[in-house]
C-alpha positions as CSV (number, residue, x, y, z in Angstrom):
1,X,-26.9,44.1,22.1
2,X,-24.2,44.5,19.2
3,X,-20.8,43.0,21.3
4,X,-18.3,46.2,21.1
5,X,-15.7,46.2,17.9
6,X,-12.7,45.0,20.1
7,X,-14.6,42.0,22.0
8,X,-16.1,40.5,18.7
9,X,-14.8,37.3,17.4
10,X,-13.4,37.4,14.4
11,X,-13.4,34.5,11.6
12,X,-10.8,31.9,11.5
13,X,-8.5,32.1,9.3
14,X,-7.9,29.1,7.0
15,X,-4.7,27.3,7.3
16,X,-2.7,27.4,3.7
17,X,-2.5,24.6,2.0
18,X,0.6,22.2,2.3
19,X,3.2,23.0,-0.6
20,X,4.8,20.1,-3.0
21,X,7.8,20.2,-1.1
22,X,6.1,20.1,2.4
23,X,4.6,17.1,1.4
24,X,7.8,15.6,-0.5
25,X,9.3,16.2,3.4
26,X,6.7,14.2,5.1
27,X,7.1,11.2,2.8
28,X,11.0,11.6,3.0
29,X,10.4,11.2,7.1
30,X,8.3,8.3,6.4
31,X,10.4,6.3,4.3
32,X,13.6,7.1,7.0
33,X,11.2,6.2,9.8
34,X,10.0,2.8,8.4
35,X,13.4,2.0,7.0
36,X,14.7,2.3,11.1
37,X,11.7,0.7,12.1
38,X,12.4,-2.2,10.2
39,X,16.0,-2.1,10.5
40,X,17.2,-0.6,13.9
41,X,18.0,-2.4,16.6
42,X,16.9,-2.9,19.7
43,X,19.0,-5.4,22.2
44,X,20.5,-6.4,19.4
45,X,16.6,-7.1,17.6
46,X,15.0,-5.3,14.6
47,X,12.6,-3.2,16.6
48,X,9.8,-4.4,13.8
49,X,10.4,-7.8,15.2
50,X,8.2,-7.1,18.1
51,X,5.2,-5.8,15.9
52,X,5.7,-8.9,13.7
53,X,5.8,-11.0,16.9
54,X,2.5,-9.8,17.8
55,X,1.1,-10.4,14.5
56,X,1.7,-13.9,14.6
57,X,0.1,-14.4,18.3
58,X,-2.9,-12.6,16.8
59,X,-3.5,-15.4,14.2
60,X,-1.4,-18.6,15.7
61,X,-2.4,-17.4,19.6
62,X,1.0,-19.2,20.1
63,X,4.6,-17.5,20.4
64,X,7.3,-17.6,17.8
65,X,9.3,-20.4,17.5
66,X,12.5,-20.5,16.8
67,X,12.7,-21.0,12.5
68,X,9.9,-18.3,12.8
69,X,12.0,-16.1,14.5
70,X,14.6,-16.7,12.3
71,X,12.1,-15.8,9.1
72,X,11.1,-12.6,10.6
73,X,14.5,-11.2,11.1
74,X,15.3,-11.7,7.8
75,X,12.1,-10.1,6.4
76,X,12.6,-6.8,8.9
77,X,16.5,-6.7,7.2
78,X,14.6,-7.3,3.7
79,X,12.2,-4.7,4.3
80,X,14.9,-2.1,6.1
81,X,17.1,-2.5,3.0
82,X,14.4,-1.7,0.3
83,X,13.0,1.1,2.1
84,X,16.6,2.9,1.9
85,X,16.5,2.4,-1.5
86,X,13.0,2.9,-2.2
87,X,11.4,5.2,-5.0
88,X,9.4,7.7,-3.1
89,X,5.9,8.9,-4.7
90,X,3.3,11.7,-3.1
91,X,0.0,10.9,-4.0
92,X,-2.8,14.0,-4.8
93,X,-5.4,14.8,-2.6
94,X,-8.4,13.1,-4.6
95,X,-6.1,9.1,-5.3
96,X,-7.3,7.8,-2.0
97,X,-11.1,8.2,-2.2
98,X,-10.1,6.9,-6.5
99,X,-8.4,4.1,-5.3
100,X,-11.1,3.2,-2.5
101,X,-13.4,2.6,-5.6
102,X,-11.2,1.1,-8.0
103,X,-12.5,-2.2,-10.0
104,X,-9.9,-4.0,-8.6
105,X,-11.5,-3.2,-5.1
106,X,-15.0,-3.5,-6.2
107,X,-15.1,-7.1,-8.6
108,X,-14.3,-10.1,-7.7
109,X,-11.4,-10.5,-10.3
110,X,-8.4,-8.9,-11.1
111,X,-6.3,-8.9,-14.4
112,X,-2.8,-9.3,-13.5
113,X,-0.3,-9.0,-15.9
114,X,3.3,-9.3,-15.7
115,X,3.9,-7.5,-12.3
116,X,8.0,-6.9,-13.3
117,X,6.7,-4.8,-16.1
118,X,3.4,-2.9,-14.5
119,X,5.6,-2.1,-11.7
120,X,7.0,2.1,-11.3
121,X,10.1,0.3,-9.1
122,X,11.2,-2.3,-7.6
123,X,11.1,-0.8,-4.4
124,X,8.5,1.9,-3.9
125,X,6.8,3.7,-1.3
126,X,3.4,6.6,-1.9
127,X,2.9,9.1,0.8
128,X,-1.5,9.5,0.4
129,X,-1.6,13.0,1.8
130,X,-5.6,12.6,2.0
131,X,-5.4,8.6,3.4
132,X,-7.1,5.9,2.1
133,X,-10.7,5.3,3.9
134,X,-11.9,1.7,3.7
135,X,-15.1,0.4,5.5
136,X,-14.2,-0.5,9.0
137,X,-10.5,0.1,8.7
138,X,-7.9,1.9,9.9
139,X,-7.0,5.1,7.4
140,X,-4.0,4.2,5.1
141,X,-1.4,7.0,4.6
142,X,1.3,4.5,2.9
143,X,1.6,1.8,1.2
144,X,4.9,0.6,-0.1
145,X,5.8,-2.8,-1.9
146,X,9.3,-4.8,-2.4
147,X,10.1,-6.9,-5.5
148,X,13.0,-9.5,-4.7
149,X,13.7,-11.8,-7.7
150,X,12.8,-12.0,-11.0
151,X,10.4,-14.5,-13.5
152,X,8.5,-17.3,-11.7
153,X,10.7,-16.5,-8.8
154,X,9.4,-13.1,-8.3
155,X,8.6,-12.2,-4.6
156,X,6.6,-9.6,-4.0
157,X,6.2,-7.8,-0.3
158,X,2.9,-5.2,0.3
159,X,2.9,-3.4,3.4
160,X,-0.2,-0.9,4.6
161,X,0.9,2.1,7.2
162,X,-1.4,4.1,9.1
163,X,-1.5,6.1,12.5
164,X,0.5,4.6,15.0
165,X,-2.0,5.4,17.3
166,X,-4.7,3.9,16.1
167,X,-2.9,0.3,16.3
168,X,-3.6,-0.2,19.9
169,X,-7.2,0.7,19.8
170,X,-8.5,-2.9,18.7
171,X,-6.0,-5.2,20.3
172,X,-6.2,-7.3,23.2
173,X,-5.2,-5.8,26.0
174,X,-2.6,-7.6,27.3
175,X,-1.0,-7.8,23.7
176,X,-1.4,-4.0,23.6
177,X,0.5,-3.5,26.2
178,X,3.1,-5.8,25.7
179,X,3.6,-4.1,21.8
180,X,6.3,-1.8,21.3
181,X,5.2,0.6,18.8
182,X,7.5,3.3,17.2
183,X,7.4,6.7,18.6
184,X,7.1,8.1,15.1
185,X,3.7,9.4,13.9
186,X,3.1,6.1,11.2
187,X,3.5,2.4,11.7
188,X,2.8,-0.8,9.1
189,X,-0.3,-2.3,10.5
190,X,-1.1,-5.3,7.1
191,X,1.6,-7.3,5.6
192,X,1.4,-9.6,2.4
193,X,3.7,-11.8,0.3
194,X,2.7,-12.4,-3.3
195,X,5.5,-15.8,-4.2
196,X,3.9,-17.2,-8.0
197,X,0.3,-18.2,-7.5
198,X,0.3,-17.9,-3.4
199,X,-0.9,-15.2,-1.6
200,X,0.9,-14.9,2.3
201,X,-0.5,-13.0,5.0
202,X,1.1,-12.3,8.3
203,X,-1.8,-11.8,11.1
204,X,-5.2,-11.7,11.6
205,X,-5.7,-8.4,9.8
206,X,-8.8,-7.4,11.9
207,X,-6.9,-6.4,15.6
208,X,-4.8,-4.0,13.7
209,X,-7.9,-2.3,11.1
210,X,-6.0,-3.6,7.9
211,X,-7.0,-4.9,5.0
212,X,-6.7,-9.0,3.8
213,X,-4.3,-9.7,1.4
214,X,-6.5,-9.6,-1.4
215,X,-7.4,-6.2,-0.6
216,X,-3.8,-5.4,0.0
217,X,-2.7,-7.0,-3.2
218,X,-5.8,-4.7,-5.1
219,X,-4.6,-1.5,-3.7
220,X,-1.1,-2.0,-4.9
221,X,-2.2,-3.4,-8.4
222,X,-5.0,-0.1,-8.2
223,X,-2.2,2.4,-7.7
224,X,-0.2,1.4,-10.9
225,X,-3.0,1.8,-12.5
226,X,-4.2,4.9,-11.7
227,X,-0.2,5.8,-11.5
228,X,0.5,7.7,-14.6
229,X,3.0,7.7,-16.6
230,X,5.1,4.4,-16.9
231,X,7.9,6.2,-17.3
232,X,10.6,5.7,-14.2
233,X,13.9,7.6,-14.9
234,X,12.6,11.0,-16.1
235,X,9.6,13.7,-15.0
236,X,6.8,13.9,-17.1
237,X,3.8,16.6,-17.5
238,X,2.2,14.3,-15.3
239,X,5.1,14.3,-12.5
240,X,7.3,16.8,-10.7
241,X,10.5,16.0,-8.8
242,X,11.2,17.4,-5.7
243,X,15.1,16.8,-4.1
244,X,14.7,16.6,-0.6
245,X,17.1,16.5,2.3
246,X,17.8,12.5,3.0
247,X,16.3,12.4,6.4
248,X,17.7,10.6,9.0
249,X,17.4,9.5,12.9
250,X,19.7,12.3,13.8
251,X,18.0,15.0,11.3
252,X,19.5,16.7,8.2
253,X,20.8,19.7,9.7
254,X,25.4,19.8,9.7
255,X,26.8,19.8,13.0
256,X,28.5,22.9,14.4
257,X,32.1,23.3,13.8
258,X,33.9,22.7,17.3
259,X,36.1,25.7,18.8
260,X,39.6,26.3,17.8
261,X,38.8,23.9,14.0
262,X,40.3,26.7,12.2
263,X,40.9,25.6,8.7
264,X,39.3,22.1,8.8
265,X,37.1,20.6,6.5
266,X,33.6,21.9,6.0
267,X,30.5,20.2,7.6
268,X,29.0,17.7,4.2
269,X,26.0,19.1,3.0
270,X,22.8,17.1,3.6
271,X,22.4,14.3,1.1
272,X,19.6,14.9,-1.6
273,X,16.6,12.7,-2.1
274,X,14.6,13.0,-5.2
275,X,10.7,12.6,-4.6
276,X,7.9,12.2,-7.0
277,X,4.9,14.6,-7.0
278,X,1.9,13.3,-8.7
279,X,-0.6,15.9,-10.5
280,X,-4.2,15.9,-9.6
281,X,-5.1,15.2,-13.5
282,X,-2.9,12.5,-13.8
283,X,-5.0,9.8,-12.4
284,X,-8.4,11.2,-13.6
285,X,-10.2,11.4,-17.2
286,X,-10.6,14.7,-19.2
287,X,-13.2,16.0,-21.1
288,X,-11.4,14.6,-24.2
289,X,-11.8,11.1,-22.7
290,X,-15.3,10.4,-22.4
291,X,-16.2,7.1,-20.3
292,X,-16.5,3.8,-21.9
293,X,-20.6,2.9,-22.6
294,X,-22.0,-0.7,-22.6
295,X,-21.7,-3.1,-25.9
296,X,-24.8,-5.2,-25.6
297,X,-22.9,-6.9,-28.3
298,X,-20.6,-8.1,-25.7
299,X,-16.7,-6.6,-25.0
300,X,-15.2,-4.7,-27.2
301,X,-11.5,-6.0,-27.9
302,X,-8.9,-3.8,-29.2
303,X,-6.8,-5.4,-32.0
304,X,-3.5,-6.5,-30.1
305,X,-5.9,-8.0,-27.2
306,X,-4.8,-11.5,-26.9
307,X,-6.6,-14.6,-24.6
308,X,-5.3,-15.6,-21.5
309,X,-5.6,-18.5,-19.2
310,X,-7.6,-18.6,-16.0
311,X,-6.6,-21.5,-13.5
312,X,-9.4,-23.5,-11.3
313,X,-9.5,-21.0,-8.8
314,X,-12.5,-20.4,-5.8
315,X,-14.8,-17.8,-5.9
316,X,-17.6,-16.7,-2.7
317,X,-20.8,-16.6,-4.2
318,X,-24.6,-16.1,-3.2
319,X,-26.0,-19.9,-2.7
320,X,-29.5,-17.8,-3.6
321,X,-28.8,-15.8,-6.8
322,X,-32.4,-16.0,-8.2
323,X,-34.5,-14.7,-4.6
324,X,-31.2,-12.7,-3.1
325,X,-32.9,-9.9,-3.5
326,X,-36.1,-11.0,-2.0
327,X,-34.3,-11.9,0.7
328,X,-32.2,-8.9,1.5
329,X,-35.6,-6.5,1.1
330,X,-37.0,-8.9,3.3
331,X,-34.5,-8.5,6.1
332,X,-33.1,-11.5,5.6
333,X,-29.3,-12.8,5.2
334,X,-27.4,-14.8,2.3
335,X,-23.7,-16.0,3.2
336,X,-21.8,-16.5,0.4
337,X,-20.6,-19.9,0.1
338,X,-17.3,-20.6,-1.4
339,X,-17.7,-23.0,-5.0
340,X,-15.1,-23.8,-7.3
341,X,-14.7,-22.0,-10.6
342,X,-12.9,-24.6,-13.6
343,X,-10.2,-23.7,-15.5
344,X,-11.0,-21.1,-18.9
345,X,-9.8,-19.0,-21.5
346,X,-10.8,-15.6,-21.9
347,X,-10.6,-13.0,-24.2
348,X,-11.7,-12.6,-27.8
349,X,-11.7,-15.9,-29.2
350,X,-9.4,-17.4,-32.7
351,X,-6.5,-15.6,-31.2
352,X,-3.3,-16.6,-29.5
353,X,-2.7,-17.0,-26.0
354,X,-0.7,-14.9,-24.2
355,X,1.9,-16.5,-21.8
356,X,2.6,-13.6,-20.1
357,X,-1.2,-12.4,-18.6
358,X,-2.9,-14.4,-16.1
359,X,-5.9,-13.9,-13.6
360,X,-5.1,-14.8,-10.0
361,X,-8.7,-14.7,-7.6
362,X,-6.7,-14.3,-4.1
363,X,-9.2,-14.8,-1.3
364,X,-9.0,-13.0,1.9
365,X,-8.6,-15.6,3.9
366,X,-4.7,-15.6,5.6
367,X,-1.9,-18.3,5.2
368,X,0.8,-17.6,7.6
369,X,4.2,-18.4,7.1
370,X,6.5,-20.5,9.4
């Protein structure tokens, strides 16, 4: 029976697709909302303290003591004062699931160079409008980092944000209920502290779906590199600028003049907040690229490549490389087994070395700070 022309269903129709400046105003809210997250407070305490608070019981099972509470007020004002300051970059749709298989997320090494240089801004925060999907993990729809210092003194902070809530949803549940979460739509959920050669994390990053510090570390290292150009001050072909309203607790919108103000001074207008749009092409290869092919001559070294030092460093490794295979079809299991890797050079060899580059293997496993 054909259903009668004003009972049929029609098809839905799509929804349009987000504009630049929508998303420039979701990242602008993010960046206000984490910045009073970290720095508002509450009874006189940064309301982040809590969340920090219950990071450390997740990987100490003891309270804060006293110094510690100490460290973590200062890193809440740290990270409340960077994030008003903070260079604010949306990501394209097609970054996350690039930066999900980046080399720096699927080897066991990473190149780092000198991070002052590599990095867009000191303080920067990217708005992933498509998140971040890692196995078993919470989806990542932020990630922001803050430089403090400068040479071997450099400090840099890493912080993960997804849903808010999803955090609860692998806690304990006595710690879930006794975590004050922000009402806003995103929260940090993985913390990490790169000082020189040391890699810090804050909690046991499994309860909250984040990723270890390693991971963290990659993902920040993975976005300057897939982050084109280098270029901070100006746009580029590859960049748009979008000035924003400067968001804020209270929202952007002037107050209304009160009754009988004849002749006083205007409302301000909302401050402006410029916000970096990244093309779709500018983290992808064109046809006029072509990927890299093998050598079976071994690497092939451009002419200003210099060598650079690797430090004894530890590595997790198969402890049955030659039958690993047999064993996985088999149904069996290899753990990896963590050996020690000597000191090495590498790069093309009879050239200099280069002070500046260095490889740092940062394992997953979490040091927690007093």
């Amino acid at each position: 029976m054909t259903p009668h022309p004003t009972t049929a269903r029609l098809a839905p129709i799509s929804a349009p697709a987000l504009t630049a400046e929508a998303h420039a105003h979701h990242a602008e809210r993010m960046r206000a909302q984490l910045a009073d997250f970290w720095g508002k407070p509450l009874r006189g305490i940064p309301y982040g303290m809590d969340l920090l608070r219950a990071m450390f019981i997740t990987a100490t099972a003891t309270d804060l003591h006293l110094d510690g509470a100490m460290h973590y007020i200062d890193l809440c004002d740290n990270n409340a004062a960077a994030y008003r300051t903070s260079d604010v970059w949306v990501a394209p749709p097609s970054m996350g699931q690039r930066l999900a298989t980046h080399p720096y997320l699927t080897s066991g090494t990473i190149a780092v160079g000198n991070l002052e240089d590599d990095a867009p801004a000191r303080d920067g925060l990217v708005y992933f409008p498509t998140p971040i999907t890692l196995e078993g993990l919470h989806p990542i729809y932020g990630l922001a980092w803050h430089m403090v210092g400068t040479g071997d003194d450099l400090i840099v902070d890493i912080e993960t944000t997804t849903a808010t809530r999803l955090i609860p949803t692998r806690l304990p549940p006595m710690l879930a209920a006794a975590t004050k979460l922000p009402r806003t739509q995103y929260c940090p959920n993985g913390l990490a502290t790169l000082r020189g050669n040391i890699l810090n994390g804050y909690s046991n990053p499994a309860p909250f779906g984040a990723a270890g510090s390693a991971t963290i570390l990659a993902l920040l290292l993975a976005f300057w590199d897939l982050r084109r150009p280098t270029t901070r001050d100006s746009p580029t072909a590859h960049e748009d600028i979008v000035s924003t309203p400067q968001h804020t607790t209270e929202g952007t919108k002037p107050r209304a003049r009160r009754r009988g103000a004849k002749g006083k001074r205007p409302a301000r207008a909302p401050r402006k907040r410029p916000i970096r749009i990244i093309h779709e092409p500018a983290h992808t290869p064109t046809a006029s690229q072509p990927e890299p092919t093998a050598d079976t001559n071994g690497p092939s070294w451009k002419d200003d490549t210099l060598r650079w030092e690797v430090s004894q460093k530890y590595q997790n490794r198969c402890p049955n490389p030659h039958q690993h295979r047999a064993i996985i079809e088999a149904g069996g299991e290899c753990k990896p087994v963590r050996v020690p890797v000597r000191a090495h050079v590498n790069g093309p060899k009879g050239r200099d070395i280069d002070p500046r580059r260095a490889v740092r293997i940062v394992p997953d496993q979490q040091i927690i700070r007093p």
